[in-house]
C-alpha positions in Angstrom: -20.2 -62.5 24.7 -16.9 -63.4 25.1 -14.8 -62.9 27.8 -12.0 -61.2 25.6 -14.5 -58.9 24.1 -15.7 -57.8 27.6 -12.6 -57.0 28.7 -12.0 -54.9 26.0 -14.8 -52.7 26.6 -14.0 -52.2 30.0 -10.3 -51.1 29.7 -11.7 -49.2 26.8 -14.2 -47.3 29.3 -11.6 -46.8 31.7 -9.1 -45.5 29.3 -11.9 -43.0 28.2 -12.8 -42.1 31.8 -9.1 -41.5 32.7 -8.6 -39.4 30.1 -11.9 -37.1 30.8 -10.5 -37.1 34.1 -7.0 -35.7 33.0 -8.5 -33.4 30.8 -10.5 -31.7 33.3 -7.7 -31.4 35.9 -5.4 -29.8 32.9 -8.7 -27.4 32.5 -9.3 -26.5 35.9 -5.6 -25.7 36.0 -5.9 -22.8 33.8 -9.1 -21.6 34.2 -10.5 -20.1 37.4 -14.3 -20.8 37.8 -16.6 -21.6 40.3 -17.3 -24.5 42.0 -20.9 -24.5 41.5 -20.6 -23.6 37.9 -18.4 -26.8 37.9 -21.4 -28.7 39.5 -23.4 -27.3 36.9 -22.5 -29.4 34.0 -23.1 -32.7 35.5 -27.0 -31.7 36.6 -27.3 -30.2 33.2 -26.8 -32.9 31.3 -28.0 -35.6 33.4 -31.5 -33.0 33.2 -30.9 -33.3 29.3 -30.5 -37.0 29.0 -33.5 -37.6 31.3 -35.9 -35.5 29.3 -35.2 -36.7 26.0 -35.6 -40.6 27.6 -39.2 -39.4 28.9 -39.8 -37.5 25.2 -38.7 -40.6 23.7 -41.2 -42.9 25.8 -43.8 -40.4 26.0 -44.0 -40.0 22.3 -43.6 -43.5 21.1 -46.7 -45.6 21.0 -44.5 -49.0 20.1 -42.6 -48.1 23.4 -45.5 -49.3 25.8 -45.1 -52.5 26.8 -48.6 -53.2 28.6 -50.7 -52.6 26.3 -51.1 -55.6 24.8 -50.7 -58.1 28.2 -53.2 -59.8 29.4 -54.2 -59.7 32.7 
């Protein structure tokens, strides 16, 4: 890949990330809620992502990748 190209993505993810940041300050700013609600969100969708990744291996056959190694 080139270097340009790599560059690219990672000012783009940085740009993204700064503005999620900014967004959620100009949120919190307004809005009075809890500090654990706020620590909520992050566990809830890191639990979400994580059981969709072991529904997606679980439930694919072509996903297991020692079945067919020889030992």
């Amino acid at each position: 890949m080139p270097l340009d190209r790599i560059v690219l993505i990672i000012v783009c993810v940085i740009a993204a990330a700064a503005a999620t940041i900014w967004l959620s300050v100009l949120l919190l700013a307004t809005v009075t809620v809890p500090s654990v609600a706020l620590a909520l969100i992050p566990v809830a969708l890191l639990a979400y992502v994580l059981v969709r990744l072991i529904r997606e291996r679980v439930g694919n056959k072509t996903e297991d990748h020692y079945d067919g190694m020889d030992h």
